[in-house]
C-alpha positions as CSV (number, residue, x, y, z in Angstrom):
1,X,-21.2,19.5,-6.4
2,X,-19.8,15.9,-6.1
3,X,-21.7,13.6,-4.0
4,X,-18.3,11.0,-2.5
5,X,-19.6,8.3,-0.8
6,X,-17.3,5.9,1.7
7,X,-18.8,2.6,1.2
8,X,-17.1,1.0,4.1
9,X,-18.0,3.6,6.6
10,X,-21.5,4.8,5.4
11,X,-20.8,8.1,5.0
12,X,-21.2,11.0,2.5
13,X,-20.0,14.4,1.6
14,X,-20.3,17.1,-1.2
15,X,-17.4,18.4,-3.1
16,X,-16.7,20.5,-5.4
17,X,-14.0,19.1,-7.8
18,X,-13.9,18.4,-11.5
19,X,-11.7,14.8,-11.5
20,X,-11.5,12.3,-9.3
21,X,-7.9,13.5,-8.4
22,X,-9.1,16.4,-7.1
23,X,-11.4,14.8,-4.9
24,X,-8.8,12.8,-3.3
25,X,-6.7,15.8,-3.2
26,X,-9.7,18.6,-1.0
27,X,-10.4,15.1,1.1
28,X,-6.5,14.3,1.7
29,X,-7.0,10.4,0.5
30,X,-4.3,8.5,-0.5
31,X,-5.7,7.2,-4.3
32,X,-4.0,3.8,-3.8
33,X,-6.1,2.7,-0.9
34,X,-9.7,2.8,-2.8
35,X,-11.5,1.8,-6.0
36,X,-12.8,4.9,-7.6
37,X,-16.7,3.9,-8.7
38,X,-18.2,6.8,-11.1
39,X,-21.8,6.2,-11.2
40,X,-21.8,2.8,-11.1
41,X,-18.7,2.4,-13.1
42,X,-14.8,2.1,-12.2
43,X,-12.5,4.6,-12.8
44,X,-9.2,6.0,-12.7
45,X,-7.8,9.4,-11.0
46,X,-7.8,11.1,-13.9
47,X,-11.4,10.5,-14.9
48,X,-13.1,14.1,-15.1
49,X,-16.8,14.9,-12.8
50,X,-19.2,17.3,-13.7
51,X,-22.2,18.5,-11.4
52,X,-24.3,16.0,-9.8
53,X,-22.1,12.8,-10.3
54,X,-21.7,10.4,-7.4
55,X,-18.4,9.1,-6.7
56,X,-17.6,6.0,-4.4
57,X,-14.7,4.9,-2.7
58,X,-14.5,1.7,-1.8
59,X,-11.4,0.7,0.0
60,X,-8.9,-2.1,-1.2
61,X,-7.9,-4.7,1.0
62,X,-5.3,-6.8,0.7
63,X,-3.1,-9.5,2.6
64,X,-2.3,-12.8,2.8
C-alpha cells in the first residue's frame, strides 16, 4: 500500500497503485493541480511506487 498524503488539508489515505498516475487515477485528481513529492523527493506521473512509499501532494497555486 501507498500512504498519499494531502499536505494542504492534513489528511491521509492508503492505496494500492504502482505509479503515481495511478494514484491520481483510484483518487480522481487532476495531476496538474499538485506537486508529486516521493519520499521526500519530486516526481513526475510516471514515477513508479512500490509497497510502503509515501506519496505527497501538495497543491500548486498560482495567480497574479
Amino acid at each position: 500500500m501507498i500512504t498519499v498524503v494531502f499536505l494542504r488539508g492534513n489528511r491521509a489515505v492508503e492505496v494500492d497503485a504502482a505509479s503515481v498516475q495511478e494514484v491520481s487515477s483510484k483518487l480522481s485528481i487532476i495531476r496538474e493541480q499538485y506537486v508529486f513529492i516521493k519520499n521526500g523527493k519530486i516526481v513526475c506521473e510516471d514515477e513508479p511506487l512500490v509497497d510502503g512509499d509515501r506519496l505527497e501532494l501538495f497543491t500548486v497555486v498560482s495567480g497574479g
